[in-house]
N, C-alpha and C positions, 0 to 999 in steps of 0.2 A: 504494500500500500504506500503511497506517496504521498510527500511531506502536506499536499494540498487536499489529499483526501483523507487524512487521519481524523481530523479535527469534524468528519460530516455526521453526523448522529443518524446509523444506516438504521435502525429500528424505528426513527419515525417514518422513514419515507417507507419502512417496510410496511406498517400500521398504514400510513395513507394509503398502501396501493390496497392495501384491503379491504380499508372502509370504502375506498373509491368502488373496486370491485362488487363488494355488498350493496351497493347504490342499488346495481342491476340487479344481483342475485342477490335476496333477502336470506334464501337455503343454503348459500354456498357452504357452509362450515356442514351441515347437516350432508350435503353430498361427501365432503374429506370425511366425515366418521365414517360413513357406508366404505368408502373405498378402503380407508384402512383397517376397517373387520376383516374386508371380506381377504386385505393381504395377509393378516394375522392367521386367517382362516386357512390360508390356502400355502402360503409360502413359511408361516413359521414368523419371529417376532424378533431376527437379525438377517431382512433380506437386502440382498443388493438391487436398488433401484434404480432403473432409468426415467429420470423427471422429466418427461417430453416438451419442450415448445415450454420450457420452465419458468418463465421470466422472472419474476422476484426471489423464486424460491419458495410460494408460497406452501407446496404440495413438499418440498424436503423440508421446510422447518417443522411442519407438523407430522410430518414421519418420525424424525428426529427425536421430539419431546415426546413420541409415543412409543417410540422402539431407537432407546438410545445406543443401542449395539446394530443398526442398520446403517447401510453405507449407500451415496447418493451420487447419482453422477447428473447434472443438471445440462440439459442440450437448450440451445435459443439463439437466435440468429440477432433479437435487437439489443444493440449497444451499451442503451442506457438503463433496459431491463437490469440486461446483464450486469452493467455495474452495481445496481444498486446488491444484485442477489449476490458479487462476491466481495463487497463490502460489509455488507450483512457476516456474511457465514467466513468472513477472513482469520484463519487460524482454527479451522475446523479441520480435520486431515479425515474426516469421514467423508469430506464432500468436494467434487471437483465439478468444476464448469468449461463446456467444451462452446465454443463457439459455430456456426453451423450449420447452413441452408438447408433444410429437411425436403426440398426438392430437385437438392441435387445426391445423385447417388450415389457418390462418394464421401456423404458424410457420417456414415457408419466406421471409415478410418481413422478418427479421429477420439473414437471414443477410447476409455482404456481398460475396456473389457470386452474378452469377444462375446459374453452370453448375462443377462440376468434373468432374477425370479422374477422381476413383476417390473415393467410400463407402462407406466401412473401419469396421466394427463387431463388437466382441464378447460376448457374454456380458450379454448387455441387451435384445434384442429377446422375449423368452420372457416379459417383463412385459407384453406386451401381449396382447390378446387376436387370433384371426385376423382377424376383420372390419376390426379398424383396422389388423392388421397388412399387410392385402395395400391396403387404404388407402393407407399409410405406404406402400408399394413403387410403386405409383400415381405419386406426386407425387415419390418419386425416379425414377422413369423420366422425369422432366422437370427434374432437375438434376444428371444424368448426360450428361455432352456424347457424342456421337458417335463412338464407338470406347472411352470410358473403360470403367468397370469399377465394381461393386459386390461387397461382398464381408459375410457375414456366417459371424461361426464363433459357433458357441451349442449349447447341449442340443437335438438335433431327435430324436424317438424314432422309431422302426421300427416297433416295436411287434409284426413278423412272425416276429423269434427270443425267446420269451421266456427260454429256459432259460439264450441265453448272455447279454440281460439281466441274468437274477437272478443267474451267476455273477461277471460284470462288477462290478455294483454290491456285491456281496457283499466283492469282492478288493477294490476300490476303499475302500470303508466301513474295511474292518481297518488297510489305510496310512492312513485317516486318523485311525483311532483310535489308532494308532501314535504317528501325530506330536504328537495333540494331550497325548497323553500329556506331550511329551518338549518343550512347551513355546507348542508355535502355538496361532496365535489363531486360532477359527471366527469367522463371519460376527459372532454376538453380544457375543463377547468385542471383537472391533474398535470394532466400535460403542458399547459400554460408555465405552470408553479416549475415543473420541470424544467421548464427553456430559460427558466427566470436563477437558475440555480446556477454557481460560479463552476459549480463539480459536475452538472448533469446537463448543461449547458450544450456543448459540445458532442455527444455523444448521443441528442433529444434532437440535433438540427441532422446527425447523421442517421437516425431512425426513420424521420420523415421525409428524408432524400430517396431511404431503400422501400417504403411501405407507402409514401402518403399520408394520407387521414387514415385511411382504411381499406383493408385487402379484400377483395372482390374474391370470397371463398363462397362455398356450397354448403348448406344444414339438411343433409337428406334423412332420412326416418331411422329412428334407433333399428329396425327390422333391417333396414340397407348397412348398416353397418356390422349388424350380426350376422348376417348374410355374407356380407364380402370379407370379415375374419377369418369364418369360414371357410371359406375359398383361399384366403390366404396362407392355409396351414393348421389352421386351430382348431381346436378335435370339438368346443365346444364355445356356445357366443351367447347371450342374451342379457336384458336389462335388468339389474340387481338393481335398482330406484330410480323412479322418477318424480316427477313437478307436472303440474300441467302445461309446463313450457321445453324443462330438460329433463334429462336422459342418464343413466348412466350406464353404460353397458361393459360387462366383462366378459374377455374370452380365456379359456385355459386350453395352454396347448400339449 
């Protein structure tokens, strides 16, 4: 860490990304306890993790404080995520951050293991489109060891109930105009405070260079994604919880 990032207090900006986060999903933390049963469940309670599409870290710190003998390897292609996640966890030797386009296919070289138990991702894979997304599950059926587990929770739509859809999004919409009201940050206003930071500055101008506002990805149905696991290698795929909005679905290979 350098003389100019010692002094940044990485814990709040950790706490903002996940209040900011909560803005959208009121459930988020109730999706992480599901995902981490079902690794407890499945992989044992010192597994080696791949944190997909990781960006703060938020899915290894709460591994971490629930399974302090697990090890983390944290992959993300944005800059300023990244910093914050290895500021945060600087001097942890459980956990490393790989930097790393997940739609290019050589980014499985990078990592520094060739296999884990469990591929824990949330709220990130909807930036991709499906072609490279079932891609992308491809080449995780080949760094998912034998008996581990994947696991994605994201926006997957249905798309077969519209009415309770639009009343879902409708209830949902009003809590968050609520809150924003009463003082939270949406996705824009975080990132504002970002670009406004002397540390996250630089590395917030070089994320919007690679992404934009926002990545023109695909939310296809939790069934399309247990379905294309499936196909990917994995002996078994379906939804362990959902929302009337997301999804979480796990596969064991």
């Amino acid at each position: 860490m350098t003389e100019t990032t010692a002094g940044t207090d990485w814990r709040a900006w950790q706490d903002s990304w996940d209040r900011q986060q909560e803005w959208y999903m009121p459930d988020r933390e109730e999706r992480f306890r599901v995902m981490l049963d079902m690794v407890e469940a499945l992989t044992g309670p010192a597994p080696r993790v791949l944190d997909l599409a990781c960006g703060t870290g938020s899915i290894t710190k709460r591994l971490l404080d629930r399974f302090p003998d697990a090890v983390s390897t944290g992959v993300d292609l944005d800059p300023a995520l990244l910093t914050i996640a290895e500021g945060y966890f600087a001097g942890d030797e459980r956990v490393t951050f790989v930097r790393a386009d997940l739609t290019d296919p050589a980014w499985v070289r990078a990592l520094p293991y060739d296999t884990y138990d469990a591929v824990l991702t949330a709220t990130a894979l909807h930036w991709l489109r499906a072609e490279p997304l079932a891609a992308l599950y491809r080449q995780l059926g080949g760094l998912v060891r034998e008996g581990g587990v994947l696991m994605n929770a994201d926006r997957m739509k249905d798309g077969s109930t519209p009415r309770i859809d639009a009343a879902e999004r409708a209830h949902r919409h009003a809590a968050m105009d609520r809150a924003k009201a009463a003082g939270a940050l949406d996705w824009a206003a975080w990132w504002d405070l970002a670009a406004a930071d002397p540390v996250l500055a630089a590395p917030t101008a070089e994320r919007f260079a690679l992404y934009g506002e926002h990545a023109e990805g695909d939310t296809p149905s939790a069934d399309w994604h247990a379905r294309t696991l499936r196909e990917a290698g994995f002996a078994e795929a379906r939804t362990v919880w959902s929302s009337p909005s997301d999804a979480l679905v796990l596969a064991l290979r």
